[in-house]
C-alpha positions as CSV (number, residue, x, y, z in Angstrom):
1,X,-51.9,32.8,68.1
2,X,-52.2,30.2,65.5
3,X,-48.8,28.6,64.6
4,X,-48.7,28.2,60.7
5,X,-48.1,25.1,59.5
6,X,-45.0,23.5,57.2
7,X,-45.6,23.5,53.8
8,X,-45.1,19.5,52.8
9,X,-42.0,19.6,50.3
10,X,-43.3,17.4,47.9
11,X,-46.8,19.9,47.0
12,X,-44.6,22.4,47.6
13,X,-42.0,21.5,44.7
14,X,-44.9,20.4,42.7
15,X,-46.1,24.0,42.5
16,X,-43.4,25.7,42.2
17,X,-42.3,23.6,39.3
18,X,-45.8,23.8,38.0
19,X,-45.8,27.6,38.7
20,X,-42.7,27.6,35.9
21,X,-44.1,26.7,33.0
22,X,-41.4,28.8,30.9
23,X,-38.8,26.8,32.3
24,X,-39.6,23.3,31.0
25,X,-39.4,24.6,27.4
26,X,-35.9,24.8,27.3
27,X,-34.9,21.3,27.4
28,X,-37.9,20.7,24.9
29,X,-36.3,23.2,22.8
30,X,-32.7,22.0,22.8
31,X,-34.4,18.0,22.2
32,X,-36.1,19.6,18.9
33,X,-32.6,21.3,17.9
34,X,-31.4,18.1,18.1
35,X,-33.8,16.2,16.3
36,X,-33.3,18.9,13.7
37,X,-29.5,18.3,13.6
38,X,-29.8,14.9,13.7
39,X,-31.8,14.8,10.7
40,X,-29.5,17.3,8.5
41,X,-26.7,15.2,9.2
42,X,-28.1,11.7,8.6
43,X,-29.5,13.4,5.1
44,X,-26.0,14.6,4.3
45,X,-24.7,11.0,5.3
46,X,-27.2,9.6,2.7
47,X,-26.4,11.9,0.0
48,X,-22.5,10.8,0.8
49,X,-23.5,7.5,0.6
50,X,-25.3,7.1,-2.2
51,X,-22.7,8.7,-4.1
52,X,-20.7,5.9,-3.3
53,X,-23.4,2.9,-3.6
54,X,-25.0,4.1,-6.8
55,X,-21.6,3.9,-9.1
56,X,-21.3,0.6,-7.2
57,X,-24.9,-0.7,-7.7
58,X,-24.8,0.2,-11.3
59,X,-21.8,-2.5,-11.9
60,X,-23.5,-5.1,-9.9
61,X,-26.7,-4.7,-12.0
62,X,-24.8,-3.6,-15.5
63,X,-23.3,-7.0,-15.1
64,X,-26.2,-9.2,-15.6
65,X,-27.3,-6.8,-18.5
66,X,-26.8,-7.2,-21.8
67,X,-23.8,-5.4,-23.2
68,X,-25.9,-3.1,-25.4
69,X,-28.0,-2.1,-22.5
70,X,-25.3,-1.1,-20.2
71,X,-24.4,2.5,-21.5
72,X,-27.9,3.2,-23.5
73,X,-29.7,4.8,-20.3
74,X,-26.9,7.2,-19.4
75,X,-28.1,9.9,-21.6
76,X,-31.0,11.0,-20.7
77,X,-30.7,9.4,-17.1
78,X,-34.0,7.1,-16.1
79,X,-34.7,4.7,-13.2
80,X,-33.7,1.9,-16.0
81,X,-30.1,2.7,-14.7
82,X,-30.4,0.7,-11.5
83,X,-33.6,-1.4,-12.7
84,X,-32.8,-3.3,-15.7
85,X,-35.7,-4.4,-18.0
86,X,-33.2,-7.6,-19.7
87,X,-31.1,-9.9,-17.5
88,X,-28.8,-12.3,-18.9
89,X,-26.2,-14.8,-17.4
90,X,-23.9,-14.3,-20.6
91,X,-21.0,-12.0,-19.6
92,X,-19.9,-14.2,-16.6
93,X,-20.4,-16.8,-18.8
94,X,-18.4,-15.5,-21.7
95,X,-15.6,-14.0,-19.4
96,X,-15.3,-17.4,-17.7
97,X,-15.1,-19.6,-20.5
98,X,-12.4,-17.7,-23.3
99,X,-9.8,-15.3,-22.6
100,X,-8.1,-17.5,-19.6
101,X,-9.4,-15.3,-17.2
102,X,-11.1,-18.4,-15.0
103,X,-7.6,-19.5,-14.9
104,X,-6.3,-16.4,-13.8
105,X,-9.1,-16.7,-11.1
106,X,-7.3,-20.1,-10.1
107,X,-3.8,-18.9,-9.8
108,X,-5.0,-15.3,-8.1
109,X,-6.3,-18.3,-5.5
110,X,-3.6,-20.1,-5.0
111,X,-1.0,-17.5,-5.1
112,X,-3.5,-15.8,-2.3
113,X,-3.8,-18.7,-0.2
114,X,0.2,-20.1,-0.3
115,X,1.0,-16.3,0.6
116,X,-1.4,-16.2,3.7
117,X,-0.7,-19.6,4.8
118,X,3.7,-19.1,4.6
119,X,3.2,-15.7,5.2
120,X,1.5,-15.9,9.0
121,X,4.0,-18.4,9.8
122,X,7.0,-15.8,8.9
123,X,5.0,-12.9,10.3
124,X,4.5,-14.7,13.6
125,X,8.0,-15.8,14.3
126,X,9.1,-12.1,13.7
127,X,6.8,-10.4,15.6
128,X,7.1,-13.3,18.5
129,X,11.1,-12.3,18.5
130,X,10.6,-8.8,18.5
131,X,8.1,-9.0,21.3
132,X,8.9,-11.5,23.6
133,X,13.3,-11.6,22.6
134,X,15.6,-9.0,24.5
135,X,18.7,-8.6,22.2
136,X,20.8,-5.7,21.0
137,X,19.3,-3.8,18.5
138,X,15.7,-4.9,19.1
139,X,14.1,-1.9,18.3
140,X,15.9,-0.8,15.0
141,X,14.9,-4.3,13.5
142,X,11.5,-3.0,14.3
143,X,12.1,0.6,13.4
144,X,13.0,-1.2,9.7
145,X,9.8,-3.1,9.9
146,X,8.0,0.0,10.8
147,X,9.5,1.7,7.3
148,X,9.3,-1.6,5.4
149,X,5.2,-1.0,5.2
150,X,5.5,2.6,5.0
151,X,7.5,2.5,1.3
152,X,5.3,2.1,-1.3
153,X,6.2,-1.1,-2.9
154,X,5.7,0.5,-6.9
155,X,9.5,2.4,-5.4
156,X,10.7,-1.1,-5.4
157,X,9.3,-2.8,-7.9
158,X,11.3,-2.6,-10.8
159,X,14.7,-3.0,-9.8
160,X,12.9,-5.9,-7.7
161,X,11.5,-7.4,-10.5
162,X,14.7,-7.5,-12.1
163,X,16.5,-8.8,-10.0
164,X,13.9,-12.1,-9.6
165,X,14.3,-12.5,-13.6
166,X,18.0,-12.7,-13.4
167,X,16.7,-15.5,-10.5
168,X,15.1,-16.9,-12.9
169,X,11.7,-16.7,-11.1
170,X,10.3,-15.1,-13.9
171,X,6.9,-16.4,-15.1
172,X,6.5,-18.7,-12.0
173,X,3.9,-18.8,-8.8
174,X,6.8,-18.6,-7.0
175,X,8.2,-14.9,-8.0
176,X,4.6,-13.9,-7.6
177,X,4.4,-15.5,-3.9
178,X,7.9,-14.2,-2.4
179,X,7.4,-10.7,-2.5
180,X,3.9,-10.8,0.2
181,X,5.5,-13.1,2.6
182,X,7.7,-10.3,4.9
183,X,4.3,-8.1,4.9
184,X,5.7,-5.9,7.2
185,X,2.1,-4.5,8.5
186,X,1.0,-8.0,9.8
187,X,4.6,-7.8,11.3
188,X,3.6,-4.9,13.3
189,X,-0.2,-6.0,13.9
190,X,0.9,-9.3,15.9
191,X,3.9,-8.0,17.3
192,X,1.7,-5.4,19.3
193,X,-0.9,-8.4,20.1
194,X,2.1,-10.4,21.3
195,X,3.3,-7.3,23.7
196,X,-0.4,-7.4,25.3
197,X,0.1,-11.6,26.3
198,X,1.1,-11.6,29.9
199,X,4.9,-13.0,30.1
200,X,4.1,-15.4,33.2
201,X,2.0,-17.7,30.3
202,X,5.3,-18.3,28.0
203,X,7.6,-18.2,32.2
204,X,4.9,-21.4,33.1
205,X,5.1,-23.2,29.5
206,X,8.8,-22.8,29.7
207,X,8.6,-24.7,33.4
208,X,6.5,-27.3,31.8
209,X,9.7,-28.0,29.1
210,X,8.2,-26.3,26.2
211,X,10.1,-24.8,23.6
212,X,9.7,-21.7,21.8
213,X,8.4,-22.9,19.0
214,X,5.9,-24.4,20.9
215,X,5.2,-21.6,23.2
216,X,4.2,-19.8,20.3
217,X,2.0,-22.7,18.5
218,X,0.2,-23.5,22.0
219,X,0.1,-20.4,23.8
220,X,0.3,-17.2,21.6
221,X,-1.4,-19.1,18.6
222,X,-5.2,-19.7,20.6
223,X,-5.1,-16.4,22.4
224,X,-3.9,-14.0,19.0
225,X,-7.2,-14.9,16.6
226,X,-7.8,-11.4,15.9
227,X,-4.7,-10.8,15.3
228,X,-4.0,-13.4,13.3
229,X,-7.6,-13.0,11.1
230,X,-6.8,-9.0,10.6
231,X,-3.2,-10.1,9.6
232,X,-4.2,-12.6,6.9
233,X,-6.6,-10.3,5.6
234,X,-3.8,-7.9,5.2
235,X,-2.0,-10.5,3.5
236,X,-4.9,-11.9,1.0
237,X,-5.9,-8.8,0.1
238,X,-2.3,-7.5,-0.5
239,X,-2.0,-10.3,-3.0
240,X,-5.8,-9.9,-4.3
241,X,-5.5,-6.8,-5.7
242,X,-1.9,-6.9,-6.7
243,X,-1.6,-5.3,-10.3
244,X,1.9,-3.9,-11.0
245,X,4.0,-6.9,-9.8
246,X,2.2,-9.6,-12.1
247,X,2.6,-7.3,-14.6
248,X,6.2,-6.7,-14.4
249,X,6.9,-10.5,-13.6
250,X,5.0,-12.6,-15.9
251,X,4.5,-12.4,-19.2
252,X,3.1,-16.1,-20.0
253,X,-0.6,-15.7,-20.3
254,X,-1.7,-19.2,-18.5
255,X,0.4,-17.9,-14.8
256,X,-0.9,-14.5,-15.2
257,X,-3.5,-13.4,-12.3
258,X,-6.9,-12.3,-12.2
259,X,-6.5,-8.2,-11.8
260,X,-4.1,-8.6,-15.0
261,X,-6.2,-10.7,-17.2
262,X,-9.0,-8.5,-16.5
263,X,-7.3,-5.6,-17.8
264,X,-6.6,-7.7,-20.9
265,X,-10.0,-8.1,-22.1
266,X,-10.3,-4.7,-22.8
267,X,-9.6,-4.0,-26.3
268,X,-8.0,-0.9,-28.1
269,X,-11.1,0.6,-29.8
270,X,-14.0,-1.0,-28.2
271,X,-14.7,-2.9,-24.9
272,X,-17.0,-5.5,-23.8
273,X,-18.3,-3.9,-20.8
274,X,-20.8,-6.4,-20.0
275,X,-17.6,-9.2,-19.2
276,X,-15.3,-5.8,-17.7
277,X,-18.2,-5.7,-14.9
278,X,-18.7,-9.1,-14.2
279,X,-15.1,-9.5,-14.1
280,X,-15.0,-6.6,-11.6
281,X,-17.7,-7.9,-9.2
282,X,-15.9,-11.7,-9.3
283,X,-12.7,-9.4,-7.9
284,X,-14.9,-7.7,-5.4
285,X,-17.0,-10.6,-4.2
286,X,-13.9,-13.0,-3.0
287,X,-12.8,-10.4,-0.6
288,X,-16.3,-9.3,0.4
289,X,-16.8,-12.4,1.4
290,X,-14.0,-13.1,3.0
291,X,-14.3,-10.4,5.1
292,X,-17.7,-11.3,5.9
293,X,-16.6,-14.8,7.0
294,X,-14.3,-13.6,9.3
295,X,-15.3,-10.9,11.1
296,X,-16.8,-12.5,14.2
297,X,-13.2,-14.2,14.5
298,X,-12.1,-10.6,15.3
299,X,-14.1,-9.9,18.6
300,X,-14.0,-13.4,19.6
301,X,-10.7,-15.4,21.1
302,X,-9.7,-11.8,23.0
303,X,-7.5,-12.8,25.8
304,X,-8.9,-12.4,29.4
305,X,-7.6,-10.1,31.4
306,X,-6.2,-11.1,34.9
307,X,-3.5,-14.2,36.0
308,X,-4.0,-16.6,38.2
């Protein structure tokens, strides 16, 4: 009697899988479902996104247009809304040279740059107390820090504005700097960064005779770059964009800032909209570039994890 013999598992499995043909076309179905949802979505994402480019796109472009050209292809619609046939250099230059708005550009700058530079230092020290400090009532200073950034500062700004006039810090850089230095959401940013610094770094510089200050200046300084970068973004652009509170406080036209004097040029019954968008891009490009600078700082100085 002849013994049969095995089957060898590899021909075996080759035919049976072959002998299946029915079941392979399921995974090739679900792959073509997803290619098909994959493709509705990124359409819809498109569609989203344009409507958010194209008003966008249409500044950028009606700002190198003449001012005549700007509204005349709205009605009917035609491609000459994002491809301009005339482009002209004379709304940045008119808007820059009358109307004090390069001025305003100058003092947007430096009030900007003051509040970022005083305001880190004041942000730091807070959240370095509130992180590395154990005293009574820690947590509902930081509770009030917490709240500080959640009131929205138009709530405050009148009676606050009032009371720096009576300060006499009306019409001055200074009454415009004050108010972004205790930005309560850089506060909260570092302190957070600060909690994640191991405590043996500030136990061995304290060993070496190092102060606090210098504890924080030496040690939490170098390892917080992110922190800091996202907190003096938070800070610049706070200022940037600020429109209610140089409103309120200054009244002279050579202290006013940029968002203000922009505002100005428009007139009662007409508008130059040529110099209104180049103004507006000038007030977007400073932070988008800014932002743009910086953002490798924010992946880069992370601190190591592990202690020796």
């Amino acid at each position: 009697m002849t013994t049969p013999l095995p089957l060898d598992p590899v021909v075996h499995g080759r035919a049976r899988v072959a002998a299946t043909p029915a079941e392979s076309g399921a995974p090739a179905g679900r792959r073509a479902r997803s290619r098909a949802s994959t493709a509705f979505l990124t359409a819809i994402a498109a569609v989203v996104g344009s409507a958010f480019v194209v008003p966008a796109l249409w500044i950028l472009i009606g700002s190198f247009r003449p001012n005549l050209d700007i509204l005349s292809n709205l009605s009917p619609l035609s491609w000459q809304l994002i491809v301009p046939t005339r482009l002209t250099l004379a709304n940045y230059a008119g808007l820059l040279g009358s109307d004090g708005f390069a001025a305003a550009l100058v003092n947007s700058l430096v009030v900007c740059l003051a509040s970022v530079a005083l305001g880190l230092v004041i942000s730091a020290m807070a959240a370095y107390a509130l992180s590395v400090f154990n005293f009574p009532g820690r947590e509902a200073v930081f509770a009030v820090v917490v709240i500080s950034f959640m009131v929205p500062f138009e709530a405050i700004a009148i009676p606050l504005s009032q009371l720096f006039t009576t300060w006499g810090l009306g019409n001055t850089l200074t009454g415009l700097i004050l108010p972004g230095l205790g930005n309560g959401l850089a506060i909260f940013n570092l302190r957070q960064y600060f909690l994640g610094i191991p405590r043996s770094y500030r136990e061995a510089a304290m060993i070496d005779g190092a102060s606090e200050p210098r504890i924080l200046a030496s040690v939490f300084f170098p390892m917080s770059g992110p922190a800091l970068t996202n907190s003096a973004l938070l800070i610049f652009l706070g200022q940037w964009t600020a429109y209610l509170w140089p409103l309120l406080m200054v009244s002279d036209r050579n202290k006013q800032l940029a968002p203000v004097a922009l505002a100005a040029t428009f007139g009662e019954h007409s508008a130059n909209y040529g110099e209104n968008f180049a103004g507006a891009v000038l007030l977007s490009l400073v932070p988008a570039v800014s932002i743009f600078v910086l953002q490798r700082f924010f992946g880069r100085l992370s601190l190591a994890s592990g202690e020796k």
